[in-house]
C-alpha positions in Angstrom: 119.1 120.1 223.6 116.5 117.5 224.4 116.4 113.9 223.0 113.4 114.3 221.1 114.8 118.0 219.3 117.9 116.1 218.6 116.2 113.2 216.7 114.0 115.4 214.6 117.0 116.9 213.5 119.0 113.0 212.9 115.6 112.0 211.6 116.4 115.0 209.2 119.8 114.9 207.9 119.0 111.1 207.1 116.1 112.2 204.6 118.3 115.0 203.1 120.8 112.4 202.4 118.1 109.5 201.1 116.6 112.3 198.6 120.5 113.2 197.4 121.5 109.2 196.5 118.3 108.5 195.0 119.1 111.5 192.2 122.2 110.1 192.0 121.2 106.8 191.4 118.7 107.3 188.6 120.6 110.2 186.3 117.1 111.1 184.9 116.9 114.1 183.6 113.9 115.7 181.2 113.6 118.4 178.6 110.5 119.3 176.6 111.3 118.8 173.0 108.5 119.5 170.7 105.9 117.6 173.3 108.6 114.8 174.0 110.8 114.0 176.5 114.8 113.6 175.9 116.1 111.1 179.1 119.4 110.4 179.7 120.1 106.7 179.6 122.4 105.8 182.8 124.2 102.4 183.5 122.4 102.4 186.9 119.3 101.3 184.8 119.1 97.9 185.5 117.9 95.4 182.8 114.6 94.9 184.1 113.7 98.0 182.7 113.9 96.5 178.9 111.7 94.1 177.4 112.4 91.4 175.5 110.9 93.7 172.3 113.5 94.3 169.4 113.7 97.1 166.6 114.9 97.4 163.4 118.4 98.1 163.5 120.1 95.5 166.3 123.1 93.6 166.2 124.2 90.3 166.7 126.8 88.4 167.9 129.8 87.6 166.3 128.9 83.5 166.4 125.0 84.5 165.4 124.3 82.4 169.1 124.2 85.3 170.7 125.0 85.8 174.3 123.0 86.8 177.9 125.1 90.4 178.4 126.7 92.6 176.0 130.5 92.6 175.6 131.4 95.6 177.7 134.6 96.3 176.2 134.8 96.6 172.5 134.5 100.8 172.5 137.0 102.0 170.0 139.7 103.4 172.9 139.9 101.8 176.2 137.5 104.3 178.6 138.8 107.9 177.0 139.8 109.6 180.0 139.1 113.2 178.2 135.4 112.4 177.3 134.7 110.6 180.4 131.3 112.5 182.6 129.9 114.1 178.9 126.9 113.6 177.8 126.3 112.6 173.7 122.7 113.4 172.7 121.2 110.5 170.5 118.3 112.0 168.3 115.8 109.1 167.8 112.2 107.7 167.7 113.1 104.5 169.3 112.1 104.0 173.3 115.6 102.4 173.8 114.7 100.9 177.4 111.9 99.0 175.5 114.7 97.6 172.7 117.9 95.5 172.8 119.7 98.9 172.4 118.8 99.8 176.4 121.3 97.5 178.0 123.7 98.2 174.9 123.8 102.0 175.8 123.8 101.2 179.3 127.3 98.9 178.8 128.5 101.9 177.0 127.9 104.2 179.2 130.3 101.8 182.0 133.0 101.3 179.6 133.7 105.1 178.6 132.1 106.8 181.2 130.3 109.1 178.3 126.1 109.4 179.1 123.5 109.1 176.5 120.9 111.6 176.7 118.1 110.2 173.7 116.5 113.1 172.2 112.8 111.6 171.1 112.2 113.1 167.8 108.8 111.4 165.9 110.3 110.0 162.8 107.7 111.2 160.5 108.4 114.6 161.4 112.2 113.6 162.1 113.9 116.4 159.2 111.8 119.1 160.2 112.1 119.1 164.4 116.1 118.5 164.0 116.3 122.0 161.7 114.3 123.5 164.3 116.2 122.3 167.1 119.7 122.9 164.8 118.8 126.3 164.0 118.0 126.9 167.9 121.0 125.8 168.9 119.5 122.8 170.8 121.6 120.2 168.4 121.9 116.7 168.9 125.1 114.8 168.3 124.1 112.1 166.6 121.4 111.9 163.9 119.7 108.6 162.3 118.9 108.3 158.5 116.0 106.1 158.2 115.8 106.4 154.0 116.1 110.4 154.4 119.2 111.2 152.2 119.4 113.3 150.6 118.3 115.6 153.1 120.1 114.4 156.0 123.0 116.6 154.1 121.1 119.7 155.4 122.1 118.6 159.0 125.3 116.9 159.2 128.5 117.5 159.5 131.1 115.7 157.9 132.0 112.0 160.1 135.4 112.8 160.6 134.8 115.7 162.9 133.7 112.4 165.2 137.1 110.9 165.1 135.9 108.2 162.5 137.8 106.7 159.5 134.7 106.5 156.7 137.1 103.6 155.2 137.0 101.6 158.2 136.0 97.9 157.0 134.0 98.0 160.0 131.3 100.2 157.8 129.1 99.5 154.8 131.0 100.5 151.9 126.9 101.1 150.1 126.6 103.9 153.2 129.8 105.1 152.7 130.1 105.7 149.1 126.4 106.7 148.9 127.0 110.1 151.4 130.7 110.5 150.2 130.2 114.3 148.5 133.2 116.2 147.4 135.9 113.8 149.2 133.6 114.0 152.3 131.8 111.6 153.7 128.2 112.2 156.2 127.0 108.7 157.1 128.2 105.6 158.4 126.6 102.5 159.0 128.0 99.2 160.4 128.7 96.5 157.9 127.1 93.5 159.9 123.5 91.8 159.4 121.5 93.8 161.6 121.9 97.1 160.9 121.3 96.1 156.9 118.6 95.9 155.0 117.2 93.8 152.3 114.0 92.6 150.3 112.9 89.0 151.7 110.2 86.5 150.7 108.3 85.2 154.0 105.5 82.6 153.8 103.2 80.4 155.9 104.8 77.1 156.7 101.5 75.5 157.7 99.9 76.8 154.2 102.1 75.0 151.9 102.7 71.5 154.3 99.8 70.7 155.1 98.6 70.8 151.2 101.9 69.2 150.0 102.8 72.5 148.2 106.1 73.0 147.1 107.4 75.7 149.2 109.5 79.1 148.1 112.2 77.3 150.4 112.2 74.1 148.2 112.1 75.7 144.8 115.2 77.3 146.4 116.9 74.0 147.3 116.7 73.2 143.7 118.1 76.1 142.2 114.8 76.7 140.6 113.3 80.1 142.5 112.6 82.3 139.6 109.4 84.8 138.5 107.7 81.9 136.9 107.8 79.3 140.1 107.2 82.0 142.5 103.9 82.8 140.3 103.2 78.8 140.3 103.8 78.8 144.0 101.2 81.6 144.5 98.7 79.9 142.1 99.1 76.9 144.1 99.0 77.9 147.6 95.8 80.1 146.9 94.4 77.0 145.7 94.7 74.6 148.0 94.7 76.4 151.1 91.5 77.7 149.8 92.9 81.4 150.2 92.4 85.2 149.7 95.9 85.7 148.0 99.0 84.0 146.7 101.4 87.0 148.2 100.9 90.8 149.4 103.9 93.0 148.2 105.7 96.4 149.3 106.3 97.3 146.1 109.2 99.6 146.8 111.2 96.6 148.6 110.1 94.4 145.6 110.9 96.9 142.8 114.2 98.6 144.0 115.5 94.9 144.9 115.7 94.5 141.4 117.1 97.7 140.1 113.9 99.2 139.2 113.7 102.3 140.5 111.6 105.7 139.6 114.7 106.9 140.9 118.9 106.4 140.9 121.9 107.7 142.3 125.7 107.2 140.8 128.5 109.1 141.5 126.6 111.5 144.0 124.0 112.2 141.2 120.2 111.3 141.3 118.8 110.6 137.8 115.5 109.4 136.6 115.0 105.6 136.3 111.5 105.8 134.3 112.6 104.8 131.3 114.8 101.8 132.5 113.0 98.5 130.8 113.5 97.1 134.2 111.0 99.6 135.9 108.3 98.5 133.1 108.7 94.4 133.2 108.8 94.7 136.8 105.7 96.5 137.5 103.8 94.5 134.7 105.1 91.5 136.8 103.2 92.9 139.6 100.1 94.5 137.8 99.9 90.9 135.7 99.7 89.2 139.4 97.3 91.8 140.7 94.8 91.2 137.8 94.5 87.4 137.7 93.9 87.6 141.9 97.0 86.2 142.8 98.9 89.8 144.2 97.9 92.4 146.4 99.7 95.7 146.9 100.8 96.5 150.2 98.4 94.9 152.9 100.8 92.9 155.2 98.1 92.3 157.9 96.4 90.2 155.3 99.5 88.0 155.6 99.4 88.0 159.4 96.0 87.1 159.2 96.6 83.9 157.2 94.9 85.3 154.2 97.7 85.3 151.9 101.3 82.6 151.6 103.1 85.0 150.8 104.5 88.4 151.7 107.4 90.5 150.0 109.1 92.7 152.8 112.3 93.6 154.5 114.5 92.3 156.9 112.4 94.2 159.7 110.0 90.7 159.2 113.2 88.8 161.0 112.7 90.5 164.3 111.2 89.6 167.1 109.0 92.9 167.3 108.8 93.5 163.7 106.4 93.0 161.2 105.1 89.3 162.5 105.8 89.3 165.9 101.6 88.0 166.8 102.4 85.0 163.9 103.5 81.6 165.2 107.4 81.3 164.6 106.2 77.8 163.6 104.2 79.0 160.7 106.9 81.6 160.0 109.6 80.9 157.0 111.8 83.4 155.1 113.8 83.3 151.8 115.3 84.5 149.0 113.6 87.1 146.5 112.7 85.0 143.6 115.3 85.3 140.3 113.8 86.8 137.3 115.3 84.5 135.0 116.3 81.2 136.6 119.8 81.8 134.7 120.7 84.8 136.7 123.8 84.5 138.9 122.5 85.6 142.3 119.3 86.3 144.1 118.2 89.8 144.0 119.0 92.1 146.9 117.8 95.4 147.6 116.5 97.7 150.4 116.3 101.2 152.1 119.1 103.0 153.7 119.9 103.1 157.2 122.6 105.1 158.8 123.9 107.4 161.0 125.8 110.8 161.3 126.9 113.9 163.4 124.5 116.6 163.8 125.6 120.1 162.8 125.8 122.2 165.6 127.2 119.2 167.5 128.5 119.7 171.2 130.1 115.9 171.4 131.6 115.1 168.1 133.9 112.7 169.8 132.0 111.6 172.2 129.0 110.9 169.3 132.4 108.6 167.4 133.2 106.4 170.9 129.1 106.2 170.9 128.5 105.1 167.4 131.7 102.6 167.3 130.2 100.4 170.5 126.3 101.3 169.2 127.4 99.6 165.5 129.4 96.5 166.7 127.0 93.3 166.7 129.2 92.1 169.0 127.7 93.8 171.8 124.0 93.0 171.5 122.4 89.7 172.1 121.3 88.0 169.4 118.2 86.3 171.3 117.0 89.9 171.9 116.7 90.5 168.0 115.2 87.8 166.0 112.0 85.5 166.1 114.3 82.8 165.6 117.5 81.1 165.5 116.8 80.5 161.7 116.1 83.8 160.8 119.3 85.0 163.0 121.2 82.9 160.8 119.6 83.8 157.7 120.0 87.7 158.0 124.1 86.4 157.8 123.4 84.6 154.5 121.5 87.3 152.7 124.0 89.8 153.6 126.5 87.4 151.4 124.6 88.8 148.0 126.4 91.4 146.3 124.9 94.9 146.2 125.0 98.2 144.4 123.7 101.6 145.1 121.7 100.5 142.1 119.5 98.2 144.5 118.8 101.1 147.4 115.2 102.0 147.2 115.4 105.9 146.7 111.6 106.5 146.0 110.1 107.4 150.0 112.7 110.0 149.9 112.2 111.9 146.9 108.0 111.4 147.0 109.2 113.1 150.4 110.9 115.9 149.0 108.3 116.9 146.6 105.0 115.3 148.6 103.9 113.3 145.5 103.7 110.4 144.8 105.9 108.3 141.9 103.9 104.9 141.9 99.8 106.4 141.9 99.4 105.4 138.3 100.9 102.3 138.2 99.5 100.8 141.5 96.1 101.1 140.0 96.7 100.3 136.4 96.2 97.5 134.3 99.1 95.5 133.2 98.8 97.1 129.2 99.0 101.2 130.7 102.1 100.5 132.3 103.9 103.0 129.7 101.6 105.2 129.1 101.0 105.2 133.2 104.8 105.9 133.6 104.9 108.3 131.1 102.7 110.7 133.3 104.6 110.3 135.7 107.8 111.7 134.4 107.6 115.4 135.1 106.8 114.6 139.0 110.2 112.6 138.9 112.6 114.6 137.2 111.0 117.5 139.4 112.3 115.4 142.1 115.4 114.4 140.8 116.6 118.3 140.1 115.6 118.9 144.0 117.3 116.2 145.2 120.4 117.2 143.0 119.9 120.7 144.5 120.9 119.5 147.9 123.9 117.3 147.4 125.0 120.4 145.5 125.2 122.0 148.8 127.6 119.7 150.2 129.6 120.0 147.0 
């Protein structure tokens, strides 16, 4: 064999072995589902690959400081030998590499051994492409309810197929009791900050300084945050900072934080929350602000863009990619909900659900458990990942600290969902004196969704 024949054919076997390590090393694998790609998320990713972006749903640590790694060994077992080399499939809209979540997956994966293969499903289409891929025997292993229930029931499988105690005081006892149907619970979601929500008042630092206002955060310091100063604060903010608006509102996050709901749930029942005096005083609270020019409806980017102090949202406004991630963090403060009556015992607390479950159809139960154990402890994510600032990392703790009924969770997306119409049409556009007769043509549309809603938690009964 000549010299030059024999290294062609080193030249060769060094290629062949170049091309094998690098498939190795990445673990990237692709499947078209519905137009998307599902990529399996391997601890060989290194963290360069995530930004410094954050999503709704992070964690923090267990100090609120936060720390520069995850802690790599809080998994529920100590690296499962019998699940080690499977893959769970996470169904989710999130691009995890782009979110705190990456190198929390990524830690995972090198404590257990179990991959992650995330399933991109587009939220707003999230229901529908999971039956498909259910019903095709494509199931993922673990599902995310973003303010879907009830028909996340349609999907899942009971949590204890994934090896998890529903009774854990690791989980929110809200999650638990809401999906708990006929002594079996679907959902779980972790009882920490992060992964809760709630209705917040943010406003503009700079607005109410620099024109010596009293701020929401002052009234607040004084035990004197109520319907009446927040309205006074708006008044005076729009004043002086010569202004558009006093606040913009979701109205669904204001409403439901407050008990006032089109519709309930108790004891795995929806009802009809129409004729609740709460619904009427609070929407003629917002309908009275609307008319004298002090309230908008929706319209956050009117906020953002400085032409309103005030803006009524969720806890999705703390993070670092949320709602104001282009606003100064300077300018940027976050409080309480305002009382109704300045004699009430706590602040109002309300917001949407957010959870997570076990597909039907499954192929990993127990690997979809060891993965949704480490996913849901705070203390593996990094704190300085998640929030704007150290202020609102420490103020996602303190709201948490309000008590909280089922009676808060804002049910409304869900149901107009079910039946695609919507609850609030009339009153978002009425004047403060139609509130009753608004709501009262409203009625069939919600007890049409009620009895649908009821229809599917039957089927889990």
């Amino acid at each position: 064999m000549t010299k030059k024949l024999l290294a062609l054919l080193l030249t060769g076997f060094m290629l062949l072995a170049v091309f094998a390590g690098c498939k190795s090393d990445k673990d990237v694998s692709s499947e078209a589902v519905n137009g998307t790609d599902s990529t399996i998320v391997d601890d060989k990713k290194g963290e360069d690959n995530t930004d410094s972006s954050a999503s709704d749903g992070a964690g923090e640590t267990a100090s609120g400081t936060g720390t520069s790694k995850p802690n790599k060994g809080t998994s529920s077992t100590e690296k499962p030998t019998t699940l080690r080399g499977t893959t769970v499939k996470f169904a989710t809209w999130v691009d995890v590499n782009k979110t705190e979540y990456g190198p929390v997956i990524q830690a995972f994966t090198k404590s257990t051994g179990i991959r992650v293969k995330i399933v991109n499903v587009p939220q707003h289409e999230y229901i529908t492409k999971l039956t498909g891929l259910i019903a095709s025997g494509n199931s993922p292993d673990v599902i995310n309810d973003n303010s879907e229930f009830p028909r996340t029931i349609g999907i899942t499988q009971p949590i204890t197929v994934a090896g998890i105690n529903p009774n854990d005081s690791r989980w929110n006892p809200i999650i638990t009791q809401m999906s708990t149907l006929n002594g079996k619970t679907y959902l779980v979601s972790s009882n920490q900050a992060s992964f809760q929500t709630s209705g917040l008042l943010y406003f503009n630092k700079k607005f109410f300084a620099n024109n010596g206002i009293k701020s929401p955060e002052q009234y607040v310091n004084e035990n004197n945050w109520n319907w009446e100063t927040f309205n006074k604060a708006a008044s005076d903010v729009k004043q002086a900072a010569g202004i558009k608006l006093g606040c913009v509102f979701d109205t669904g996050v204001f409403t439901s934080s407050y008990g006032a709901g089109f519709v309930k749930y108790r004891q795995g029942q929806f009802y009809s929350g129409i004729d609740e005096p709460i619904l009427t005083e609070t929407w003629r609270f917002l309908q009275t602000g609307v008319k004298s020019g002090l309230f908008n409806l929706g319209a956050k980017s009117q906020f953002i863009e400085g032409k309103a102090g005030m803006c009524v949202t969720d806890t999705y406004g703390l993070k670092r990619a949320g709602y104001f991630s282009t606003m100064k963090s300077s300018d940027l403060g976050v409080t309480y909900l305002p009382k109704k009556n300045s004699s009430d015992a706590n602040y109002p607390r309300g917001g949407f659900i957010t959870a997570y479950g076990i597909a039907k159809g499954a192929k990993n139960p127990l690997g979809a458990g060891e993965f949704l154990n480490y996913y849901l402890n705070m203390d593996n994510y990094d704190t300085n990942r998640i929030y704007k600032t150290p202020e609102f990392a420490n103020f996602a703790k303190e709201v948490i600290k309000i008590p909280t009924t089922l009676n808060t969770v804002y049910w409304d997306d869900s149901l107009q969902d079910i039946t695609g119409q919507s609850f609030n049409k009339y009153v978002a556009t009425s004047d403060p004196s139609q509130i009753e007769a608004n709501l009262e043509k409203v009625k069939n549309t919600v007890n049409a969704a009620v009895k649908k809603a009821n229809d599917m938690v039957a089927t889990a009964k």
